[in-house]
TORLUM-317007 format. One line per field, with one value per residue (C-alpha): residue number from 1; chain; z, y, x. Coordinates in Angstrom, 3 decimals. Layout:
lose c(NUM;...)
dogu c(A;...)
z c(Z;...)
y c(Y;...)
x c(X;...)
END
This chain:
lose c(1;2;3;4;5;6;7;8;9;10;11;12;13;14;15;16;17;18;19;20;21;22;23;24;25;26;27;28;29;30;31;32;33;34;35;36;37;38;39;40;41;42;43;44;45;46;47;48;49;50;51;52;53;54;55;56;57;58;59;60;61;62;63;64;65;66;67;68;69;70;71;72;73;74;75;76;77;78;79;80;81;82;83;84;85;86;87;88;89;90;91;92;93;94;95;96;97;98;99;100;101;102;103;104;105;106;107;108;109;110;111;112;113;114;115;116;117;118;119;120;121;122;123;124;125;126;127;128;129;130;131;132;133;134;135;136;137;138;139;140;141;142;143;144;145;146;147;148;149;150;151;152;153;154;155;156;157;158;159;160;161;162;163;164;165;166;167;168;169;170;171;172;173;174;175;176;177;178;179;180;181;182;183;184;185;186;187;188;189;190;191)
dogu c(A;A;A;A;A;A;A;A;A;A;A;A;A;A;A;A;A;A;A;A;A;A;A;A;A;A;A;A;A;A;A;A;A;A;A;A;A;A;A;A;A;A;A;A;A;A;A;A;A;A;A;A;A;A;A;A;A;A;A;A;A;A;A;A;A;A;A;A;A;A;A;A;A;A;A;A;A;A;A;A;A;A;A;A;A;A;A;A;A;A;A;A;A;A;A;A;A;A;A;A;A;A;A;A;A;A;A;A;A;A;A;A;A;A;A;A;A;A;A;A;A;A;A;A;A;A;A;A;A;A;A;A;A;A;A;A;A;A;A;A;A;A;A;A;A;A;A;A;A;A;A;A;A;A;A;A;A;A;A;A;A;A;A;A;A;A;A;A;A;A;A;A;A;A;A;A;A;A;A;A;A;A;A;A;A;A;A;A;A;A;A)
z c(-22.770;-20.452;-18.052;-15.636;-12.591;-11.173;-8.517;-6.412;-7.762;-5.765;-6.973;-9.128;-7.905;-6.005;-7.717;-10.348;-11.034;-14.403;-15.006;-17.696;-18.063;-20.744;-23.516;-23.115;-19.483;-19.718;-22.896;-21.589;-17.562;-16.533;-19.490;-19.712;-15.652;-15.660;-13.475;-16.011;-18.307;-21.652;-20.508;-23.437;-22.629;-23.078;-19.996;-18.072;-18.440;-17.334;-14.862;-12.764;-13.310;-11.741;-9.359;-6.126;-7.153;-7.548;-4.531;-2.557;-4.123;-3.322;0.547;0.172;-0.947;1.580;4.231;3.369;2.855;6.568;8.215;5.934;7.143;10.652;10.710;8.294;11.259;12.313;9.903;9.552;6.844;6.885;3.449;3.223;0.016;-0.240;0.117;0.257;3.068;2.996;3.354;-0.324;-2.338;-5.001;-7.021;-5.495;-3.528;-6.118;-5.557;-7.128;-4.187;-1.629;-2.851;-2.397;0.524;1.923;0.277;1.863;5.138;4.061;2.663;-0.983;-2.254;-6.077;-7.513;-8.126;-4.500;-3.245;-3.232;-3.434;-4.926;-5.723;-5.530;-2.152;-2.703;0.950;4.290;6.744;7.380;5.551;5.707;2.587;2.290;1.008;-0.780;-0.376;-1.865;-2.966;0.484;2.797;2.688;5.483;6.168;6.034;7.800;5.215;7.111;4.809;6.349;5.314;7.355;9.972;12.939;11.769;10.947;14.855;16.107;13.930;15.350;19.253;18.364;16.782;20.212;22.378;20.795;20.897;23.934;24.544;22.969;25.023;28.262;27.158;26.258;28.947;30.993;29.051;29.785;33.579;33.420;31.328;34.489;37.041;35.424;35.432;39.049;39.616;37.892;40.175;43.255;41.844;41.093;44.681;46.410;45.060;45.248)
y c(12.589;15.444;15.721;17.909;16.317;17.440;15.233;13.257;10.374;7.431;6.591;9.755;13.351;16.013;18.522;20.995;18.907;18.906;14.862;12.739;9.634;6.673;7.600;4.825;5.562;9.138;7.823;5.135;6.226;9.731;11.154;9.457;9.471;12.659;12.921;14.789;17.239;17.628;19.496;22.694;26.541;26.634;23.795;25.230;28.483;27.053;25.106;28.185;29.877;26.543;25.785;27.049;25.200;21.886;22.273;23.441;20.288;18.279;18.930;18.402;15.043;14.383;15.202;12.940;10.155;10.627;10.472;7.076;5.824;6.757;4.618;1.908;1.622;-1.759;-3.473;-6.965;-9.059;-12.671;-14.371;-17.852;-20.116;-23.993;-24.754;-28.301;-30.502;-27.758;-25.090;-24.795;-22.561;-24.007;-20.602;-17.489;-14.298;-11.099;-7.472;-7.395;-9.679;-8.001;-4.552;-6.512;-8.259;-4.429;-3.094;-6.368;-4.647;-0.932;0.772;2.073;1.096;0.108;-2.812;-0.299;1.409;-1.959;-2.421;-6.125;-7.324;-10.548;-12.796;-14.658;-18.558;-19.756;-19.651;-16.801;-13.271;-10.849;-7.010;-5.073;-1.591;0.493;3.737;5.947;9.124;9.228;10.667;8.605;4.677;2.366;-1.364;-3.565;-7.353;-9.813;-13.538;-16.255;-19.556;-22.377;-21.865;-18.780;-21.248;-21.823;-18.209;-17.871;-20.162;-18.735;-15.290;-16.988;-18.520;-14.915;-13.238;-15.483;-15.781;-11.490;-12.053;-14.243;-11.918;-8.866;-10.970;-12.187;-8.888;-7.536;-9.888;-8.995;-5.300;-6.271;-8.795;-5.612;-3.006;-5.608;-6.047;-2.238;-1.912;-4.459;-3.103;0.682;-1.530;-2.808;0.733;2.251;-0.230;0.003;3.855)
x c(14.949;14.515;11.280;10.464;8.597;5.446;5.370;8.016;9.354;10.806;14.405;13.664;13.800;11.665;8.362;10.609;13.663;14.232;15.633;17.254;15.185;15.078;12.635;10.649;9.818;8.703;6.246;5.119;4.554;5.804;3.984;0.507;0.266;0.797;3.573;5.942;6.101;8.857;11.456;11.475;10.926;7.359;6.989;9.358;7.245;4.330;5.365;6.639;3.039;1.654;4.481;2.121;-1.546;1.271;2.663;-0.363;-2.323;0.659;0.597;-3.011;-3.010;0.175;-1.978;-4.601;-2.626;-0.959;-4.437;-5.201;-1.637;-2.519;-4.867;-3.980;-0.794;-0.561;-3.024;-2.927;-4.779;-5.135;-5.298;-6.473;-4.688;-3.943;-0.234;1.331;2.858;6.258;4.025;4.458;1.576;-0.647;-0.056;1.336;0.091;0.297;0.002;-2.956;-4.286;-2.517;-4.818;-7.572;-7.400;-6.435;-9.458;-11.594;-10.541;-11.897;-9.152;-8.898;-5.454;-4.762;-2.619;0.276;0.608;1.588;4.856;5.735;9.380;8.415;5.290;4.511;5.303;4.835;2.906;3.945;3.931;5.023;5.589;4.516;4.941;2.105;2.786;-0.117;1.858;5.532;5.951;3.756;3.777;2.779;3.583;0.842;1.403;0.025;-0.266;-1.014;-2.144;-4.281;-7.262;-8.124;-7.048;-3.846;-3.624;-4.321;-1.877;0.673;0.201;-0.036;3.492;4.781;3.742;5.353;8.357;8.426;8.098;10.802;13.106;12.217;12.667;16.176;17.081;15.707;18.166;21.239;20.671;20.247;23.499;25.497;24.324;25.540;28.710;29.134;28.184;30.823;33.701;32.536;32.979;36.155;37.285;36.602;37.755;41.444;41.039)
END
């Protein structure tokens, strides 16, 4: 079946293409969402009369969603489950959770602009990415720990090691400019 997009799709195509799609997909999501039109004459028609308000609403929402990412950058939720001896969960961490926990921290975000692969099993953090338009997404660091101190030391032992790895590659950059500065010498001193 033929659609023609009115918004852009991930893994899909831009505002106007006009895409072949499984039928099944464009009635059961492109369609009722709202995302998609039939692609025939008539929509094709109408679509080019209401090509600018799309776009212009388009960039509007865009723009909207930037200023939430600004300042959803760097967010960091803490979410506190039971998990066994291995670390182990009693259950699993879904999207659905992640939205809320994200919302428990003042953000609007539904179920289906998180973007999880596959439900969290263990303790740890994770990176999820956020969509909050097809253009503008924004990773969101989801920790999952037993209790809020263990949460904490987690995150101490994260920093440190970060740190760790800066110094030593701070060191390799400083042994790489010495070895440079060597082979110069070397150079001038047979010229």
């Amino acid at each position: 079946m033929e659609v023609i997009l009115l918004e852009r799709i991930e893994k899909l195509g831009q505002m106007g293409d006009v895409v072949k799609v499984k039928p099944g997909f464009a009635r059961n999501f492109l369609l009722p969402q709202k995302k998609a039109l039939r692609a025939n004459k008539g929509n094709l028609a109408f679509f080019e009369q209401q090509r600018v308000q799309l776009e212009a609403l388009n960039l509007k929402r865009r723009d909207e969603a930037q200023g939430v990412a600004v300042k959803m950058d760097g967010l960091s939720v803490l979410m506190v489950r039971q998990a066994g001896e291995g670390g182990q969960l009693y259950g699993s961490v879904s999207g659905r959770d992640v939205a809320d926990a994200i919302k428990g921290a003042g953000y609007t975000v539904e179920r289906r602009q998180v973007n999880l692969d596959s439900p969290i099993k263990t303790l740890g953090s994770y990176p999820v990415r956020v969509s909050l338009h097809p253009e503008v997404s924004v990773t969101v660091t989801i920790t999952v720990a037993r209790s809020q101190e263990e949460a904490e030391r987690a995150a101490a032992a994260a920093a440190a090691a970060a740190i760790e790895a800066e110094e030593a590659e701070v060191e390799e950059v400083v042994e790489a400019e010495d070895v440079v500065e060597d082979d110069v010498a070397e150079d001038e001193e047979e010229v």
